[in-house]
C-alpha positions in Angstrom: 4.6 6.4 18.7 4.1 6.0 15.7 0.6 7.4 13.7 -0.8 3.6 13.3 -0.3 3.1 17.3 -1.6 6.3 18.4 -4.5 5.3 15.9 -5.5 2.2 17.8 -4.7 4.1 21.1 -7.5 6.5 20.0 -9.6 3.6 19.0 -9.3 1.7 22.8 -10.2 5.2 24.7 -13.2 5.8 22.4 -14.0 1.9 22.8 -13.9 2.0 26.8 -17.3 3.8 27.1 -19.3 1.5 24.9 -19.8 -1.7 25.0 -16.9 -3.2 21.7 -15.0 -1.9 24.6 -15.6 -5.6 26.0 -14.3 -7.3 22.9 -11.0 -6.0 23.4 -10.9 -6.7 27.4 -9.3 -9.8 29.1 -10.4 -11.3 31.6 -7.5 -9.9 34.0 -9.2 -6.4 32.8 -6.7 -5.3 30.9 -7.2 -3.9 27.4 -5.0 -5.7 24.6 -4.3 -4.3 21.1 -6.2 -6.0 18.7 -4.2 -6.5 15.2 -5.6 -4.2 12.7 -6.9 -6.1 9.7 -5.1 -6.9 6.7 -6.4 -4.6 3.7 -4.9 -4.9 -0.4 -5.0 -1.9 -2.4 -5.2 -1.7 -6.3 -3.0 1.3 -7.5 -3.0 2.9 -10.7 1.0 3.9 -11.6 1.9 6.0 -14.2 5.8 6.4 -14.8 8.0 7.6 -17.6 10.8 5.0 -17.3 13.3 6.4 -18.7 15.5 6.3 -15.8 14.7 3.1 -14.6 15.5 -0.6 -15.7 12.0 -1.8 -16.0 9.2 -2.5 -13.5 10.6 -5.5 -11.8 12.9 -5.0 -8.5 16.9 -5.6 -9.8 19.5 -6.3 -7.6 21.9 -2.7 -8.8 20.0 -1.1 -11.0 17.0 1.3 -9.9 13.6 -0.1 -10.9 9.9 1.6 -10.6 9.0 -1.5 -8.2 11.5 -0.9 -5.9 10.6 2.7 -6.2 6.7 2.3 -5.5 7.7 -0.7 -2.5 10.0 2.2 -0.6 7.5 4.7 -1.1 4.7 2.0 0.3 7.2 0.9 3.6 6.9 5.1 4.1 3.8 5.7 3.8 2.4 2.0 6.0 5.1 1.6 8.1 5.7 -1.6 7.3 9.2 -3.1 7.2 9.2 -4.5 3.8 6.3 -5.4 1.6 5.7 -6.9 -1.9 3.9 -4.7 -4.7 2.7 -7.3 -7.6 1.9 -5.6 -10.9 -0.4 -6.4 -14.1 2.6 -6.4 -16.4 6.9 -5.9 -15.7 8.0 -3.7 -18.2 11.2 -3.3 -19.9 14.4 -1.1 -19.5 13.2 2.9 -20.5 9.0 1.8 -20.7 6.3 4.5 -19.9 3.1 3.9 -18.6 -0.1 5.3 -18.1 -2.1 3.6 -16.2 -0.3 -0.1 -15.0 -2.3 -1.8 -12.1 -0.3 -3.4 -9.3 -1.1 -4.2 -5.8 -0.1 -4.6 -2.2 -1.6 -5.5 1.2 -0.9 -4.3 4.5 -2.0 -3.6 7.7 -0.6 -0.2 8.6 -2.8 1.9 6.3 -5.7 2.8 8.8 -7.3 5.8 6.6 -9.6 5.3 2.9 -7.9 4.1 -0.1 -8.8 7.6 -1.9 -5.9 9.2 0.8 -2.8 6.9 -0.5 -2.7 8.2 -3.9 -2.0 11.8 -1.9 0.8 10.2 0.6 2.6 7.8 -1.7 3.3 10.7 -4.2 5.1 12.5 -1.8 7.2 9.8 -1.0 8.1 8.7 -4.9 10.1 10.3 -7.7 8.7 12.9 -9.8 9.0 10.3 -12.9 6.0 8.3 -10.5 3.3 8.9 -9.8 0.2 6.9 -8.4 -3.1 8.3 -10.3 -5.9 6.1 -8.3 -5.9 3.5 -5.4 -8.7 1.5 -4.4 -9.4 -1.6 -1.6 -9.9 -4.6 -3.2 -10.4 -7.8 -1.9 -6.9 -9.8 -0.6 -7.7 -12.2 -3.8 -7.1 -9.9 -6.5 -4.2 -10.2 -8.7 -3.6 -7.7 -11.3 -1.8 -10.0 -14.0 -5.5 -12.3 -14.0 -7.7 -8.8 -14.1 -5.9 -7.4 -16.2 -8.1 -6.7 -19.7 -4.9 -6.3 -21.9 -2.2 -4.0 -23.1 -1.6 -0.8 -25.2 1.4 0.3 -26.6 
């Protein structure tokens, strides 16, 4: 089982002696799973690119978004997802502090937790600084207040 399931399987045995406990009852009486709600998270990514071929996702070369969307799947359990940054970056670029985004629906703990997870799942070249739940509207190439090189 995996930590999201036994999650909700915590969440329907505290439910069952108050009364949200009826929300999530059919009429047969049988509890049902209620999908958890979608939630997007704003992370701040530093990187020293050397290694990589840019931010954007390339078909044979390694990239810091395919890094950061394998370290996401790890830390969500989701199958695949899509992490959409402020800016794509070019073959050997550092950053400091680039913005980018994903939503998902296996992340049941506070935004302040991923930065703590993710790291251990990325390459000591990334590493995420901040994360923060925004709303699913946000896009990081519109917020974004500009660049610094």
């Amino acid at each position: 089982m995996s930590p999201v399931e036994k999650n909700f399987e915590q969440q329907l045995e505290g439910a069952a002696s108050d009364t949200a406990a009826s929300a999530i009852v059919e009429s047969t009486g049988q509890a049902h799973r209620q999908a958890p709600p979608l939630r997007c998270f704003r992370l701040t990514i530093a990187y020293d690119g050397t290694n990589y071929f840019g931010w954007q996702r390339q078909p044979h070369h390694p990239s810091i978004q395919a890094a950061v969307e394998r370290a996401v799947c790890d830390i969500t359990g989701d199958a695949h997802t899509h992490v959409k940054a402020s800016s794509r970056t070019d073959t050997g670029v550092h950053a400091l502090g680039q913005s980018a985004v994903f939503s998902t629906t296996g992340w049941p703990a506070a935004a302040d937790r991923i930065p703590l997870a993710i790291n251990t799942k990325l390459p000591t070249d990334i590493a995420v600084r901040d994360a923060v739940e925004v709303s699913l509207r946000f896009n990081p190439l519109r917020a974004s207040t500009g660049k610094r090189y």
